[in-house]
Backbone bond lengths (Angstrom), bond angles and torsions (degrees), N, CA, C in turn:
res aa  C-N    CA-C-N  psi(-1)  N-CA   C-N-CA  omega(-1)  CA-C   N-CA-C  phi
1 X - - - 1.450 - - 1.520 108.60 -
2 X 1.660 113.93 133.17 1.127 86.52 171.46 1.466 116.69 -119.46
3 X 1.508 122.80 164.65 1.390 139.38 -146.89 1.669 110.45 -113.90
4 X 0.792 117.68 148.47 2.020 106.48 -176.20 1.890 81.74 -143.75
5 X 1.553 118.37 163.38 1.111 134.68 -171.91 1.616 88.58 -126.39
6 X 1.481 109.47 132.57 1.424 97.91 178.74 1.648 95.24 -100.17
7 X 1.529 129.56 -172.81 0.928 136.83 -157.47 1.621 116.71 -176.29
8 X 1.595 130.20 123.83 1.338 115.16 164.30 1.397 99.93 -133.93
9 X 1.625 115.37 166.67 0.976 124.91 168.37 1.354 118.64 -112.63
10 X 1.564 128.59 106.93 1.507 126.50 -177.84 2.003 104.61 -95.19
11 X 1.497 82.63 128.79 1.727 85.34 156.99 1.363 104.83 -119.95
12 X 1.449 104.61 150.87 1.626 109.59 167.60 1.354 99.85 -170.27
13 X 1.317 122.05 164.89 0.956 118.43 -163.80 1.752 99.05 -123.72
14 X 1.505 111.39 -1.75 1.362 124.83 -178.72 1.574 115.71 -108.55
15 X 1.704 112.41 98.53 1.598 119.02 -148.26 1.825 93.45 -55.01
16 X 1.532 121.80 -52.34 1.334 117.02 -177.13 1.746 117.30 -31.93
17 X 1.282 92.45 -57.94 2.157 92.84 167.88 1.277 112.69 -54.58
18 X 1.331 128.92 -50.08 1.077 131.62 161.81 1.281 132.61 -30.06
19 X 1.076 116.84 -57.25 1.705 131.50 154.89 1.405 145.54 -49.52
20 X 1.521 78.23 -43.92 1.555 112.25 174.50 1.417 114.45 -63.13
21 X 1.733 105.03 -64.26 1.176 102.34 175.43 1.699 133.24 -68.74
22 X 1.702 97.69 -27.23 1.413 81.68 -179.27 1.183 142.17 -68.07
23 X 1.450 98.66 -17.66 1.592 141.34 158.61 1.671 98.84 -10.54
24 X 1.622 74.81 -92.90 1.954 91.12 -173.40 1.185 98.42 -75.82
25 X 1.455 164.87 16.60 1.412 142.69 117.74 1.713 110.61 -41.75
26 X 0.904 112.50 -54.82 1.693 131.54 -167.02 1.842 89.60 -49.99
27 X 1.490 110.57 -62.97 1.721 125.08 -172.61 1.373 100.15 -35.23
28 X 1.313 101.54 -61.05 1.865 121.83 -154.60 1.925 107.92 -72.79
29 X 1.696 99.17 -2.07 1.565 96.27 -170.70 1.504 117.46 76.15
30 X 1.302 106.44 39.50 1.813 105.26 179.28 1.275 104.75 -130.33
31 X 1.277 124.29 128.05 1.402 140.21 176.64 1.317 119.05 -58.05
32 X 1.408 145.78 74.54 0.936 137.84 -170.83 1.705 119.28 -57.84
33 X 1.125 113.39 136.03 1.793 111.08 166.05 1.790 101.83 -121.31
34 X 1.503 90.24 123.87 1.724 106.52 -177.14 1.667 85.94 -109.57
35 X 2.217 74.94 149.39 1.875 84.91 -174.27 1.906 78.65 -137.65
36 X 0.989 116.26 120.97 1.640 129.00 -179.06 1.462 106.60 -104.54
37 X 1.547 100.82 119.39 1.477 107.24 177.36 2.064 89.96 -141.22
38 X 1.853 65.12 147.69 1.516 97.57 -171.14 1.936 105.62 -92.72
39 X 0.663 104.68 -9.80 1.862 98.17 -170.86 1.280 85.26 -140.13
40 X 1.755 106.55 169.80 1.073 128.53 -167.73 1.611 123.90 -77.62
41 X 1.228 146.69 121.79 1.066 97.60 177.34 1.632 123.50 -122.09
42 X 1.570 117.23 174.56 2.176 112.16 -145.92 1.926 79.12 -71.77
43 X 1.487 102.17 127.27 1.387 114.04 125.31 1.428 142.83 -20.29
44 X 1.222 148.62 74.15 1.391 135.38 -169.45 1.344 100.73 -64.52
């Protein structure tokens, strides 16, 4: 059988989304990868 690992990557800079979402990533069987930034960063 074969098996796949699912996976997302959340950025935010707002820990509640952060939480929130990884939450229900975690439910749904998805590996969350958190990237934590402290300052803002420029818009292109």
């Amino acid at each position: 059988m074969n098996s796949c690992d699912l996976q997302a990557v959340l950025v935010s800079t707002d820990s509640v989304v952060v939480d929130s979402v990884s939450q229900s990533l975690e439910k749904l069987g998805i590996t969350p990868t958190l990237l934590s930034i402290n300052r803002s960063l420029p818009i292109a």
